[in-house]
N, C-alpha and C positions, 0 to 999 in steps of 0.2 A: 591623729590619724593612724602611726601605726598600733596605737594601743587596740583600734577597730580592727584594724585587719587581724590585728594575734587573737582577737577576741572572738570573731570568726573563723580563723582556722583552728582554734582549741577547740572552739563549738563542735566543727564539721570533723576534728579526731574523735572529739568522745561522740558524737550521736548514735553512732551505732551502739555502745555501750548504754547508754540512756537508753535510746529504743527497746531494749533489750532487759532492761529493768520495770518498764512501764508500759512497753508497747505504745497502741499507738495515742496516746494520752502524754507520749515523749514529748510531740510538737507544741508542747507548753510552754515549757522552761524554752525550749530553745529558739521559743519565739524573743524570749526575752532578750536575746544577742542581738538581733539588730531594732528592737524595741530600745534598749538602752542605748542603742549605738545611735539612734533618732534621736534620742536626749543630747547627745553630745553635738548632733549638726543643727539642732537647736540653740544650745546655747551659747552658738560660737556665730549664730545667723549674724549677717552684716559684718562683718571682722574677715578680712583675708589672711588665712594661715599658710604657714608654707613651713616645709619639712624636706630638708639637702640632708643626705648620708654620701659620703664617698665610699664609688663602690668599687665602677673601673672606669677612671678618669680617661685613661688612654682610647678608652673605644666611644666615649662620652654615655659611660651607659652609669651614672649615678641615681641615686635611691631622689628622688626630686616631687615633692605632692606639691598641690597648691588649692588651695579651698576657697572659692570665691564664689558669689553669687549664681553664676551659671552650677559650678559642684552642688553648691548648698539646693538647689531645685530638684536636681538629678538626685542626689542624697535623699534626699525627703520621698522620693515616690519609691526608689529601689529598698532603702529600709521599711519604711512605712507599710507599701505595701506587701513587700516581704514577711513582714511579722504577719499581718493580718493571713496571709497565703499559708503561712505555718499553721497559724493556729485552725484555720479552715481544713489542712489538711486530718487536725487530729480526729475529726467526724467524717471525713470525705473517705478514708481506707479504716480496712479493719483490721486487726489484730493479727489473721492470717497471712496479712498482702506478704509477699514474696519480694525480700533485698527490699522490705521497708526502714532498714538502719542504713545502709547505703544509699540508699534513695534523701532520706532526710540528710544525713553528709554530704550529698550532693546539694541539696538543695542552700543549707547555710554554707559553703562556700562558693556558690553561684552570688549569694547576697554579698559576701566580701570581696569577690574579683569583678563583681560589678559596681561597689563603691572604691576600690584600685584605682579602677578603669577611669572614673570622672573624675576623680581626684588628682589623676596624674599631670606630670607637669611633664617629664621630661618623656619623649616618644615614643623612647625607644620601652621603657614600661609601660607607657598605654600599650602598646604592642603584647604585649606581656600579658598581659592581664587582656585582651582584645582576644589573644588565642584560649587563654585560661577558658574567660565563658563559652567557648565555640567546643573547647571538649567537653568544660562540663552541661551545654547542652546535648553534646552528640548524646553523652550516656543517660541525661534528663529524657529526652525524646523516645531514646531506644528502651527505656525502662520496662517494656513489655519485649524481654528479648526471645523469649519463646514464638512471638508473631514475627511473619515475613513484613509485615505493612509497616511495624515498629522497627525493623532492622535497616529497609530501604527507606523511608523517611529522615532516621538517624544518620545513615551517610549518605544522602541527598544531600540535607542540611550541612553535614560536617564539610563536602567536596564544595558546594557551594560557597561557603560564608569563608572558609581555610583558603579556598584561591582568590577570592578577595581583600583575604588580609594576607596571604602575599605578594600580592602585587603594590597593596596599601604598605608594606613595609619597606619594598622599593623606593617608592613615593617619596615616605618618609626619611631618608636615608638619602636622596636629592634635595630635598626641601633643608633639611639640615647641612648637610654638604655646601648645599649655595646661600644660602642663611647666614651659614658659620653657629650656628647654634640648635639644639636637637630639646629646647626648655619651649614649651609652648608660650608662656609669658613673653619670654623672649624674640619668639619668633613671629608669632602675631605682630609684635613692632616694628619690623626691620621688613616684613615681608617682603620678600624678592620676587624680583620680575624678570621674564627676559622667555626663552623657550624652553630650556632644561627645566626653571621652575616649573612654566605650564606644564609639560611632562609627569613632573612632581603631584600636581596637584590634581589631575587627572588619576593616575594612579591612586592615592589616599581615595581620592570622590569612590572609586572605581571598589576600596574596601568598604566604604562608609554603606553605598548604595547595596551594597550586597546582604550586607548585616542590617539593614533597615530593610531588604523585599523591596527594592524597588524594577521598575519592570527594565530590564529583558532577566534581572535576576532573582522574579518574584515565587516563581513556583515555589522554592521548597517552604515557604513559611504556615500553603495548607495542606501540604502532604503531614508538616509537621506535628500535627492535629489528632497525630496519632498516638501522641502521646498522652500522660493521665495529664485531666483537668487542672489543676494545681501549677502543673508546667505552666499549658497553654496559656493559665490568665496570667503569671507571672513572668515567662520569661519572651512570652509571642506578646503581651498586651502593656506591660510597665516596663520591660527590664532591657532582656536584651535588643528588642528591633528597637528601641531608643539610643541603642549605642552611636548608629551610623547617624541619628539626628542629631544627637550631641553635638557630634565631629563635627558636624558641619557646622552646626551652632555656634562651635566652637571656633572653626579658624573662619567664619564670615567675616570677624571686624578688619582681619586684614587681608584677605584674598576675594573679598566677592566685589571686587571689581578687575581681578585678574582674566583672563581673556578666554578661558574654557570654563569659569566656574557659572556663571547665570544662565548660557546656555545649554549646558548638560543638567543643572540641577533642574530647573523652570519647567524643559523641555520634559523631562522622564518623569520627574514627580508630576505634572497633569496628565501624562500616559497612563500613569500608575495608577492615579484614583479612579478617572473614568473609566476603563480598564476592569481593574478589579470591583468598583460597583457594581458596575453591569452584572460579572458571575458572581455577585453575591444576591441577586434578583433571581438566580437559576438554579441557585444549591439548597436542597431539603434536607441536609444534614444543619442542625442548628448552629454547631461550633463551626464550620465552615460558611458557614453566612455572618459568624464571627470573623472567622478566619479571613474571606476577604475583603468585609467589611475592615479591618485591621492595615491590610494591604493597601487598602485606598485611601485611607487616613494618614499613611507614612507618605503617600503620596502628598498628599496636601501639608503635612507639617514638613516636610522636605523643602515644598517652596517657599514655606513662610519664612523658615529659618535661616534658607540661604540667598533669601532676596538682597538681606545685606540694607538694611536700612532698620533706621528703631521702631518706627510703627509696625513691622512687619517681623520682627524680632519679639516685640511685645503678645501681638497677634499668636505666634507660632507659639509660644512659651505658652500662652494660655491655655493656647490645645491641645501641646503637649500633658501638661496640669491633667485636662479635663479627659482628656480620652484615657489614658492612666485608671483614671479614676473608673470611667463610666463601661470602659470595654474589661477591664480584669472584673468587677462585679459582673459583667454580663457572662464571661467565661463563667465566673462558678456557680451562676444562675444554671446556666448549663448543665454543671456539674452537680449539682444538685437533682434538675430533673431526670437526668441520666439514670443519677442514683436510686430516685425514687419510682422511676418507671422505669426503667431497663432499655428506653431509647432515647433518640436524638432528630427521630425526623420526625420532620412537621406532619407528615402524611399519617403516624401512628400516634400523635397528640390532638383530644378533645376535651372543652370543658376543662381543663387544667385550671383554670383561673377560678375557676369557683371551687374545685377542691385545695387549692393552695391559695390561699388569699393575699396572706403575706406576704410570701415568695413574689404573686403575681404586683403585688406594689413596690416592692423595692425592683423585680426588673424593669416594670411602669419606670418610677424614677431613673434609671441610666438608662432606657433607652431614647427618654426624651432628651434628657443632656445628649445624646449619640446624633439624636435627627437635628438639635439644634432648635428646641424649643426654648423660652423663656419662662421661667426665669431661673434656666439651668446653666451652668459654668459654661457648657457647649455652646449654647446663645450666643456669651458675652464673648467668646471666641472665634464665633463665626464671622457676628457684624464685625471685630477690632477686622480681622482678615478681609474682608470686603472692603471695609473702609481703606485699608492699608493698601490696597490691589488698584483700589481705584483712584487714588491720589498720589500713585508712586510715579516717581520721574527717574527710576532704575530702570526700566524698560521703556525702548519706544512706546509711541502710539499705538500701532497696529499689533505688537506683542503684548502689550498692556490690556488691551481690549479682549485681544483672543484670551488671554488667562485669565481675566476677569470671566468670562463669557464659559470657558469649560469648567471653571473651579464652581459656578453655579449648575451647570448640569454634573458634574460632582455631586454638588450638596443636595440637590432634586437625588440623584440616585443612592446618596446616604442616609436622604429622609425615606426613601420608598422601604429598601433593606431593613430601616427600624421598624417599621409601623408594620412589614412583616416578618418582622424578628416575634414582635408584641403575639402578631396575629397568628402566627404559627405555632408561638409553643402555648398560649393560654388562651385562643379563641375559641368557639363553639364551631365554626365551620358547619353552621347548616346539619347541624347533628343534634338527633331528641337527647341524645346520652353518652355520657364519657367512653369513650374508645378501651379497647383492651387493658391496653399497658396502664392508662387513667386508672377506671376501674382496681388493681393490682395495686398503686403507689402505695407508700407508707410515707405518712407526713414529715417533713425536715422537723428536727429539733433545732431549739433555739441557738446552741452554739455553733449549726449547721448554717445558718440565717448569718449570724452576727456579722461576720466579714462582708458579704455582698451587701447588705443592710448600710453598717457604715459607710462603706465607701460609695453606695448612691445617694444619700442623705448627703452626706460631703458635698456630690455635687453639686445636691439643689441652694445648699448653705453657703458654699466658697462660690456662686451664681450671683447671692442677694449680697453677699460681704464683697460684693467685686473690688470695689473702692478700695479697699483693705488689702487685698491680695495682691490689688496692683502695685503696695508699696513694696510688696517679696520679690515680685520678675520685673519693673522696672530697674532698677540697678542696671543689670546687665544689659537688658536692653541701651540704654543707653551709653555703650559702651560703642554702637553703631551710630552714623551720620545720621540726622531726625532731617526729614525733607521741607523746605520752606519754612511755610509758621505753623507745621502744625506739629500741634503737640496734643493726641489723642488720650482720651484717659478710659481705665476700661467703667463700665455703667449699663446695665439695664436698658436707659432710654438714653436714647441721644436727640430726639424727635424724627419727626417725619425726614428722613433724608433719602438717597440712594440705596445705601447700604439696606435700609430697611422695606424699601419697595423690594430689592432684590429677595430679601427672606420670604415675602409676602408670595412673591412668584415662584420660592422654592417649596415652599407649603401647599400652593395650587399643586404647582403642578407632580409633585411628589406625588399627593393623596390621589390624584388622578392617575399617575404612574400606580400606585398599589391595587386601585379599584381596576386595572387593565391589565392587572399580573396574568389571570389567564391567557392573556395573547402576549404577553411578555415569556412565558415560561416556554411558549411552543414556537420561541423564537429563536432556534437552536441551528446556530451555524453548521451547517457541513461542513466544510472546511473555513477554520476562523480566520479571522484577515491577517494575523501575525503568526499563523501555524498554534501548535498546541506545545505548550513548553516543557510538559511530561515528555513529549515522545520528542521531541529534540533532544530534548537531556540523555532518554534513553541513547536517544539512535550517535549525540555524541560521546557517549562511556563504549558503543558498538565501534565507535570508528575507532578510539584509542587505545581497544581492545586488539582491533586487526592490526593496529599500525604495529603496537609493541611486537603483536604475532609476529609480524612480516621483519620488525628491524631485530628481533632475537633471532629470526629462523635466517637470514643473511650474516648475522655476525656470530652467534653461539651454534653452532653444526652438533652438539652433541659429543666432541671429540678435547678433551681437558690436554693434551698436548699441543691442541691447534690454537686454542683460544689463549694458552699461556705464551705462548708461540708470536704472535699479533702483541699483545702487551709486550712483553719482552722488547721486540723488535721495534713497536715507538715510543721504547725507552730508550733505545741505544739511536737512534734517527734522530726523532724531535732537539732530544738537549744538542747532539753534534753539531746539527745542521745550525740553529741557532745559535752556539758557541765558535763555532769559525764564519758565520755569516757577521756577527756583530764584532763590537770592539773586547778585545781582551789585553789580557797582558803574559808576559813570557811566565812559563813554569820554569820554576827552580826547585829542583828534588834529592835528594840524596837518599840513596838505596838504604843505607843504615847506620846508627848510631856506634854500633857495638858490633863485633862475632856474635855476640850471644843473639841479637836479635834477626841476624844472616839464618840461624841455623834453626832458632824455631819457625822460622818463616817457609825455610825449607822444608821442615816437617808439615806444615800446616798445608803447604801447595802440593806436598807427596801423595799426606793423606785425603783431599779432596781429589787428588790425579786414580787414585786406587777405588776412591768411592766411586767414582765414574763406573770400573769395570768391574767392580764385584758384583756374581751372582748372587750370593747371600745374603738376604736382607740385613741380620743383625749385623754382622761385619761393617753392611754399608753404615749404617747409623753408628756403629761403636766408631769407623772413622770417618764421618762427619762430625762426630763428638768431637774426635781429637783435634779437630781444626779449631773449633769453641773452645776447645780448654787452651789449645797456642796465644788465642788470641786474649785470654783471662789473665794469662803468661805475660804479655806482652804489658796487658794494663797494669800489672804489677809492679814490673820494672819501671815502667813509667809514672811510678809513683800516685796509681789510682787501685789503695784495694779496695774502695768502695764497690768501683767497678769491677774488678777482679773477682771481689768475691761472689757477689750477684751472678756475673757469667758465670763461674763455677757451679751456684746453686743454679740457674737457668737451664744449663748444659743438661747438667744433670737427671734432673727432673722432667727436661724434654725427652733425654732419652730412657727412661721410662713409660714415658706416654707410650714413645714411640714401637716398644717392647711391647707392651701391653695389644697396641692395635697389632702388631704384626702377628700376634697370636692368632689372631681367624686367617691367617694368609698362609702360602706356600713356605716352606724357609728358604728357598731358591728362584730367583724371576727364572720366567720360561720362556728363555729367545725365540722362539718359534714364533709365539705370540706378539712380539715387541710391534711395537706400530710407529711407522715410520723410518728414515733415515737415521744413525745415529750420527754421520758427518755434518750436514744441517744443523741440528741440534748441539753439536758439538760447538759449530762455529758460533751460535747464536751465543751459547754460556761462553764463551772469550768474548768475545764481543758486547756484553753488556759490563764484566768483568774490566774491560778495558775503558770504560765506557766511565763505571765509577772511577776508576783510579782516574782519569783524566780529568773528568768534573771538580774531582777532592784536588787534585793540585792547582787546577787554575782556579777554582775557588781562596784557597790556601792564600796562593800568591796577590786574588786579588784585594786583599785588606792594605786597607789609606788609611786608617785612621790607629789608635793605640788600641789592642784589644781587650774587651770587655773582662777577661777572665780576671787580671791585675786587681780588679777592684770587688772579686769576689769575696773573697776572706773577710776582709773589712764588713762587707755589707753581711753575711750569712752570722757573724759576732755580735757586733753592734744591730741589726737590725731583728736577723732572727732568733738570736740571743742562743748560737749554737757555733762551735769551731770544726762542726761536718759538713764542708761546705754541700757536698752533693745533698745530704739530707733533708737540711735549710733549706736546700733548694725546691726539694721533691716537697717538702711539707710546709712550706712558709713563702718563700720569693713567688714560685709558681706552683703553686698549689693549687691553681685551678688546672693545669695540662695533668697533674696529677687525679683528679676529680673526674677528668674525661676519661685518663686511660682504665682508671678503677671499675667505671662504671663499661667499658667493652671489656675487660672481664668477665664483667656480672655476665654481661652478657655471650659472650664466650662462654662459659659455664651453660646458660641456658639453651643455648645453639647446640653443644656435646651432647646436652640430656636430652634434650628433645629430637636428635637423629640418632638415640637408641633406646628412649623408650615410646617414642613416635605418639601413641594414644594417651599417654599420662604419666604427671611423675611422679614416682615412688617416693616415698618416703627416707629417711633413714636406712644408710647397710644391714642386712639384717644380722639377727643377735645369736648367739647361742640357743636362747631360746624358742627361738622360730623353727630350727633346726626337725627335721621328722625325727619323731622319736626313735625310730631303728637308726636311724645314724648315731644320734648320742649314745646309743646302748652299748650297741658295736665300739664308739669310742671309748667308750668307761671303760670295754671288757678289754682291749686290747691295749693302754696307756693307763701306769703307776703313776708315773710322774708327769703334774702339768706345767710346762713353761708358760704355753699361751693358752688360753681357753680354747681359741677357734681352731688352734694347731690339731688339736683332739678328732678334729672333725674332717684333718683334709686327708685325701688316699695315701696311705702308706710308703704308694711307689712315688712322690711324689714331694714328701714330707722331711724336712731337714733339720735334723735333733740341733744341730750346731749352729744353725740360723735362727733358732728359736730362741736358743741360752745365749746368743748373742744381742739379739733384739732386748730378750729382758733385762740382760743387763745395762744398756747402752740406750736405750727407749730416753729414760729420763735425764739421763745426761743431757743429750741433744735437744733433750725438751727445757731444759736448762738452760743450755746454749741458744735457744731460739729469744728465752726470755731474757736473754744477757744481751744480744744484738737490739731486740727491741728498745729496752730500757735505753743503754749505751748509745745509741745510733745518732744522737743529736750531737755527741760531740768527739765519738770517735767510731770507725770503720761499722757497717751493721744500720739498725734502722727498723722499718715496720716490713718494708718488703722484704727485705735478707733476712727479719725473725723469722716472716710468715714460709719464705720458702724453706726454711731450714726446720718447722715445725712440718710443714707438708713432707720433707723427705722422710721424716720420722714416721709419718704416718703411711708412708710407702714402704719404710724398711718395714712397719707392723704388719701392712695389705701380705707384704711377699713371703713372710715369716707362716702367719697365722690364718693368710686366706681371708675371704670376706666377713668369716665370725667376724672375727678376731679383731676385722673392721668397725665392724657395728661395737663392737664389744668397746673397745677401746672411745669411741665418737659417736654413742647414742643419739645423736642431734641430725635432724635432717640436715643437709649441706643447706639447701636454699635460706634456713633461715638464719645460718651465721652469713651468708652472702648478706641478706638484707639488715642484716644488726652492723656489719659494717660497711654499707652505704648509709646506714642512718647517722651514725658516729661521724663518719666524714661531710657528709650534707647537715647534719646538726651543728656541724663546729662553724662551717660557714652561714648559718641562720644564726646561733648565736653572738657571732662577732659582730652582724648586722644588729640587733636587738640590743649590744652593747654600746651602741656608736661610732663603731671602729669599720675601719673596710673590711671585705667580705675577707673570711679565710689569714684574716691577722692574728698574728698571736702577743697573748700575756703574758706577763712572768708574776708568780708570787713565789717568793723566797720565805722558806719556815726553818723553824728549827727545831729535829725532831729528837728525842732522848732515843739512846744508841746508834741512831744511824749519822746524828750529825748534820750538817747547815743541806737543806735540800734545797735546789734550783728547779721548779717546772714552770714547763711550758706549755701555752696550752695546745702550742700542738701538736702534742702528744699523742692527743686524743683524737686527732685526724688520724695521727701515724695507726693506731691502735686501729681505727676504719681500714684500713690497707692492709694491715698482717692479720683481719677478720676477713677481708674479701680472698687475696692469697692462699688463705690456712682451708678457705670455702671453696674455692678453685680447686683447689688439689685434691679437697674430697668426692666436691661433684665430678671430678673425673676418674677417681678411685670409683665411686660407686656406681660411675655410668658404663665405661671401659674397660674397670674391672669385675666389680662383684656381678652387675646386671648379665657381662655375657661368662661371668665362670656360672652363674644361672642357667643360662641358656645352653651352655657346653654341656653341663650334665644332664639335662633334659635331650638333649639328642643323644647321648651316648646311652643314654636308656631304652 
C-alpha cells in the first residue's frame, strides 16, 4: 500500500515534467500509475492487508492502512477508473490548454489521496487524506481560474466539504476518545454507545453527508460542474462524492443501530434523491442533468449503505459499482459532445445521434444501466434495493413503507432524467436537419471513444456476470446482520415478485413522466418549498461578512496602541485571577545567586528603564539590545552557551532589522504626536512584567514530581546519538516543534516581502550588472582599487574604505565559522540555527559594506528558493524516516572510516539541521533584500 501511495506521489512530482516533454500525449504513461496500481488491488483481492508505522504514538496519530474487501471495491473504481479518465484526458485537451502539467499533477495525486483515504485504518489519516482530496479538488474545480464561475464554484466546494470535515474531525476525535481507540478495525468492534458517542457520530454523518452532496449540503456538487469534464466524471461521479458513502459504509457494521445514525441517514438521503431528480427534469445543461442526476443517486446509495443490514449493504455496493461505472461514461459522453459541438444544451443539439453513431451507443448503453433497465448492472441494483427495502425489519412499518414508496418515485424520476439525458443530447426533436453546432462537429476519434466505451460495455457485462460479481461485494456485506432467512443473491430474474412489479410501475410511469416533460419543465417554482440553496449560501457568506465587519469594527478601532493595550491587559487579568482564585502553592524565590548576576540585572532593568525615555529611535533599540545581550550573559553563566550564543546571534541580527526599518523614519519620536497617556501605559508594562515574574515562580514552585531535565543528557546520547543536548533536542527528541517553528519563518519571510513589494516578488538582489551603466562608469572612473564590487557603486559621502577591507577580509572567516557551528552543533555549543544566523550576519556585514550590489553579487540566488530547498530538506528527512520504517523525524547513524579525516560519526539529522541553517541563511536574505536593497531602491528613485 505504501509502495502505491510513493508511486503516485512520484507520478504527481514528475507530471509536469512529462507534460512537458510530450504534451498532452503525457496522460499515457501516467495512466499507467494507477493502472499498475489496479494490478496490485488485484492481486491481493480477498486477503486482508494491514500496514502500522509508528508515527506519533502519544497523540495516536500512527501511519495504520487496512485493505479489506470494502478498500478492495473502492480501490477498483478510484484506480480503474482513474486510469481510463487519464487516458481520456490525453484526447479531451490540447497541447495548448493552459497549467495542463499542473492539472495532470493534480489529477494523479487526487488518484493517490483517494486510495489513502479507503485504505486507511486509523482516523485520524482518513482525515488527512479526507482534507488532501478536498484541496486537491478546490484547485481540480478552479482549473479555469481566469473565470469568475470556476473561482466561485472552487470555494463553494472547498467552504462546503472543509466545514464538514471539520466538524467530522471533531466527531472523530469523540468517537476515539470514548472508543479508546482512533483504528477503524478496532472501533467498529467495541462501538460505543451512550450520548457523547451519538454526538460523535452525528458530527462524522455531518462530514460524510457533505462530501457525498447530500441535501441541505448539496448545492455545491452542480455549481461544480464548472469545472473540465475529466474532473466532473471522475472526482463528481467515481471518486470523490464516494468518499462520504464509503464512511458510512464503513462504520454501518457498528453504528447503524446507534440512535441518530438510521434517522439522519434514511431521512436526508430520500430528500436528497427526490429532490434532486426532480431539478434534473428542469436543467438543459447536459452535465447538470448529470450533475443532479448524481446528487440523487448519493441519495439513494446513502440509504442502502447505511441501512445497516447485509441485503441492503449488498444492494448499495452494487450501485455503488454501477453508477461508478454508468455516470463517469456519461460525464465524458458529455465531454465529448462539448467537444465536438461547442455545447452542452439540449436546446442547441439535433440529430446527433445519427452523425455520431457510436458515441450515441455507448451513451445508449450507460444511460440504460442509469434508468435501471435489464440487463444492465443498474437493473441488478435496483431490484437487490427494492427487494432489500421491502423485506427489512430495520425500520418500522410505516417508515419502511414510506421509503420504499419515495425510493420508487426516485427511480420513476431517474428513469425520466435518463430517457431525457438519451433524448436531449442525440434525439431528432421534430427537426428536418441537424441544428448549428450538429452541423459544425468534428467526429470523436477512436482513443477519444475508448474510455466511455469501456466502462459502458462494463456495465452491460458486470449486469449478465451478476452471479460472479456478487462473489467480490458479498464479503463485506456480510460483515452486517442478514435479516431472517433471507439470503438474496444478486441475478437478472428472480421471477415475477414485488421488487419487479415495482420496476414495471417505474418504467410506466417514467416514460409517461418523459412524454409530459413539456408540462414538467414549465413547472417552475416561485419560490421552492426548501428556498434556493445558491442564495442561502450566498446570503450566509453576507451574514459572516457583516458579523466579522461588526466584531472587527467593536474590537480592532484602528488604533495599534489600544488593541495591544486589551491583549496585554487579559494577560495580566485572566492568569491572576485564576492563579489566586484556585489552589496554589507558596513561592520560594531568591533574588540572586551571585553579585555578578545583582549587577547585570541591574544593567538590564537600567537599560529597558532608559529605552522607555529616549527620544531617539536607534538609542532606543541599541538599549533594548542591551537588555538581550544581559540576558545571553546570564545564560552563560548559567552554563547554557547554546543559549547564550543564539541570543547573541538573535540580538544581534534583530537589531539590524531594526536599523534598517528605522531608516524611512524620523531619527527622533515627536511628542507632540504621541497618542495617548504615557502613565497608563506605563502601569500596564509593570503589570504584565509582574505578571510573568509571578507566573514563573509559582510555576517554579509548583513541580511534585523529579524534573525532567535529569534525564536529558542520557536521552539526547544514547537516543539522539549527540552530547548537545539542546540540539538533539531541536533536531531529533522534538523535531517536530522544530518543523513548525521553521515553517513560520518561511513564512515570516513571506509576510516581510510581501508588505514591501505589495504587487510581486522580485527576484534575486540585484547584481553589478543591472546597475545603469552611468553609474558603473562614474564608479570605474572614480575607484583604483576594489574591495567589494558593489562598494564601487554606493555614493561617496556614504561609502567606508575601512568597512570594506574589513568585510573582505573577515567575510570568510565567519563564513567558516558559520560552517564550524553547523558541522559541530550535534555535539558541542553551535548547530543549524547558530550556523545559519552567524552566515546571515556575514551577509549583513556584506549588505552594509557593499550595499545592495554587493548583495546580489555575493548571493546570486533568489532568497525564496533557498527558503524552500530548506523546507524540502527538513520535510524530506521526515518522509524519508517514514519510508524507512522508522518514526517520523528519527535519526540514523552510519559510522565510516574516511582516509585523512579519520573514524566519522553522522547523523541523519544532520540534514534536517542543514533544512534550518537554509531556511535562517533564507530569512536573512529575504529581509536584506526586502528591507534593505528594495527600499535603498526606492530611496534613490525619490531623491531623483
Amino acid at each position: 500500500m505504501l509502495a502505491v501511495l510513493l508511486a503516485h506521489a512520484v507520478a504527481a512530482v514528475l507530471a509536469p515534467l512529462v507534460v512537458r516533454m510530450f504534451g498532452r500525449n503525457a496522460f499515457y504513461p501516467l495512466a499507467l500509475v494507477p493502472l499498475v496500481s489496479l494490478g496490485w488491488v488485484i492481486a491481493h483481492w480477498g486477503t486482508v492487508q494491514t500496514v502500522s508505522l509508528e508515527w506519533i504514538p502519544g497523540l495516536s496519530m500512527n501511519i495504520d492502512f487496512w485493505f479489506d474487501p470494502l478498500a478492495a471495491i473502492m480501490s477498483l473504481l478510484v484506480l480503474g477508473i482513474g486510469a481510463l479518465i487519464l487516458m481520456y484526458c490525453a484526447r479531451y485537451f490540447t497541447d495548448d490548454e493552459p497549467r495542463l502539467g499542473i492539472f495532470a499533477a493534480q489529477m494523479v495525486a487526487f488518484a493517490g489521496a483517494m486510495f489513502g483515504l479507503v485504505a486507511s485504518d486509523n482516523m485520524l489519516l482518513l482525515y488527512t487524506f479526507w482534507e488532501l482530496t478536498t484541496v486537491l479538488s478546490f484547485l481540480l474545480v478552479g482549473h479555469y481560474a481566469e473565470r469568475a464561475s470556476s473561482r466561485r464554484a472552487a470555494t463553494q466546494a472547498l467552504l462546503v466539504t472543509t466545514a464538514g470535515g471539520l466538524a467530522m474531525l471533531v466527531g472523530i476525535i469523540i468517537l476515539g476518545q470514548v472508543g479508546g481507540t482512533y483504528n477503524l478495525s478496532e472501533l467498529i468492534e467495541v462501538a460505543p454507545r451512550g450520548w457523547l458517542a451519538g454526538v460523535g457520530v452525528v458530527l462524522v454523518l455531518i462530514g460524510a453527508l457533505s462530501k457525498s452532496a447530500i441535501v441541505p449540503l448539496h448545492f455545491w456538487l452542480p455549481g461544480a460542474m464548472a469545472a473540465p469534464t475529466p474532473v466532473s466524471g471522475y472526482l463528481h461521479a467515481a471518486a470523490m462524492v464516494k468518499a462520504g458513502i464509503y464512511l458510512v459504509a464503513r462504520l454501518s457494521p457498528g453504528f447503524a443501530d446507534a440512535a441518530p445514525w438510521r434517522f439522519t441517514i434514511v431521512t436526508l438521503g430520500l430528500l436528497t434523491m427526490v429532490l434532486a431528480g426532480w431539478r434534473a427534469l428542469r436543467a438543459f445543461d447536459l452535465k447538470l442533468v448529470l450533475a443532479f442526476g448524481t446528487v440523487s443517486q448519493l441519495g439513494f446509495l446513502m440509504v442502502l449503505v447505511g441501512l445497516g443490514t447485509r441485503d441492503a449493504m449488498l444492494a448499495g455496493l452494487t450501485m455503488v459499482v454501477a453508477h461508478a461505472m454508468f455516470k463517469a461514461a456519461l460525464f465524458m459522453v458529455v465531454g465529448i459532445i462539448d467537444h465536438s459541438t461547442g455545447t452542452r444544451d439540449i436546446r442547441k443539439l439535433g440529430h446527433l445521434g445519427a452523425r455520431a453513431p457510436a458515441l450515441t451507443v455507448f451513451a445508449a448503453l450507460a444511460a440504460a444501466s442509469m434508468a435501471g433497465l435489464p440487463p444492465f448492472l443498474g437493473f441488478v441494483g435496483k431490484e437487490a434495493a427494492f427487494d432489500s427495502l421491502l423485506s427489512t425489519t430495520a425500520l418500522a412499518d410505516p417508515a419502511r413503507l414510506v421509503a420504499v414508496a419515495v425510493v420508487v418515485v426516485g427511480s420513476i424520476l431517474t428513469f425520466a432524467y435518463s430517457v431525457r439525458f438519451m433524448w436531449g443530447a442525440f434525439g431528432r426533436k421534430r427537426l428536418e436537419n441537424p441544428t448549428v453546432a450538429v452541423q459544425k462537429m468534428h467526429a470523436p476519434g477512436p482513443m477519444f471513444l475508448a474510455a466511455p466505451a469501456v466502462l459502458s460495455m462494463l456495465g452491460l457485462a458486470a449486469g449478465v456476470a451478476s452471479p460472479q460479481l456478487e462473489k467480490l461485494l458479498v464479503p463485506y456485506s456480510q460483515t452486517l446482520p442478514a435479516e431472517g432467512a433471507s439470503d438474496y443473491h444478486l441475478a437478472l430474474w428472480h421471477g415475477v415478485n414485488t421488487a419487479l412489479l415495482l420496476t414495471v410501475l417505474v418504467f410506466a410511469v417514467g416514460t409517461a413522466l418523459f412524454v409530459a416533460q413539456r408540462w414538467v419543465i414549465r413547472l417552475r417554482f416561485e419560490h421552492p418549498p426548501l428556498g434556493n440553496a445558491d442564495r442561502i449560501y450566498d446570503a450566509t457568506l453576507r451574514f459572516m461578512d457583516a458579523l466579522s465587519m461588526r466584531l472587527t469594527g467593536a474590537t480592532q478601532r484602528g488604533s495599534l496602541p489600544r488593541t495591544q493595550a486589551i491583549i496585554l491587559a487579559t494577560l495580566v487579568v485572566l492568569p491572576l485571577v485564576l492563579l489566586f482564585t484556585g489552589s496554589r502553592t507558596d513561592a520560594d524565590l531568591r533574588l540572586w545567586d551571585s553579585p555578578v548576576q545583582f549587577v547585570i540585572g541591574l544593567m538590564m532593568v537600567a537599560a529597558a528603564l532608559a529605552a522607555t525615555v529616549m527620544r531617539n529611535r536607534l538609542a532606543s533599540v541599541i538599549l533594548v539590545g542591551l537588555s538581550g545581550y544581559g540576558c545571553g550573559v546570564l545564560f552563560a553563566l548559567h552554563g547554557a552557551p547554546d543559549l547564550a550564543l543564539t541570543q547573541f546571534l538573535v540580538e544581534t541580527l534583530t537589531l539590524v532589522i531594526f536599523v534598517l526599518v528605522f531608516r524611512k523614519l524620523p531619527a527622533e519620536v515627536d511628542e507632540s504626536r504621541a497618542i495617548g497617556f504615557k502613565l497608563p501605559r506605563a502601569l500596564l508594562a509593570v503589570a504584565v512584567g509582574a505578571t510573568i515574574t509571578t507566573i514563573g515562580a509559582y510555576a517554579i514552585n509548583a513541580r511534585n514530581t523529579v524534573p525532567i531535565h535529569g534525564l536529558l543528557p542520557d536521552a539526547a546520547y544514547y537516543i539522539g546519538n549527540g552530547k548537545n543536548v539542546v540540539n538533539v533536542l531541536l533536531v531529533d527528541i522534538r523535531a517536530w516543534d522544530t518543523l513548525g517553528e521553521i515553517s513560520v519563518l518561511l513564512v515570516a519571510a513571506t509576510g516581510v516581502a510581501s508588505l514591501v513589494f505589495r504587487n510581486r516578488r522580485f527576484g534575486s538582489a540585484p547584481r553589478v550588472s543591472d546597475a545603469p551603466a552611468v553609474t558603473v562608469e562614474q564608479a570605474s572612473a572614480q575607484s583604483e582599487t576594489t574591495w567589494l564590487l558593489g562598494g564601487d557603486l554606493i555614493d561617496p559621502r556614504h561609502r567606508s574604505l575601512v568597512l570594506e577591507v574589513t568585510t573582505r577580509l573577515i567575510f570568510p572567516t565567519i563564513m567558516v565559522l558559520s560552517v564550524y557551528f553547523f558541522f559541530s552543533g550535534h555535539n558541542t555549543p553551535g548547530g543549524g540555527f547558530a550556523g545559519g544566523l552567524t552566515a546571515g550576519l556575514a551577509l549583513v556585514l556584506r549588505y552594509l559594506a557593499g550595499g545592495r550590489y554587493e548583495l546580489g553579487e555575493t548571493v546570486p540566488i533568489d532568497a525564496g528558493k533557498i527558503l524552500g530547498l530548506g523546507l524540502t530538506l527538513a520535510a524530506g528527512t521526515a518522509l524519508v524516516s517514514l519510508f524507512l520504517g522508522a518514526p517520523v523525524l528519527s535519526s540514523a547513524v552510519f559510522e565510516v572510516t574516511v582516509p585523512l579525516l579519520g573514524h566519522i560519526k553522522l547523523v541523519t539529522a544532520l540534514f534536517f539541521d542543514l533544512g534550518v541553517y537554509l531556511i535562517v541563511v533564507g530569512l536573512v536574505l529575504d529581509v536584506l533584500r526586502s528591507l534593505g536593497a528594495r527600499l535603498d531602491a526606492q530611496i534613490e528613485v525619490n531623491q531623483k
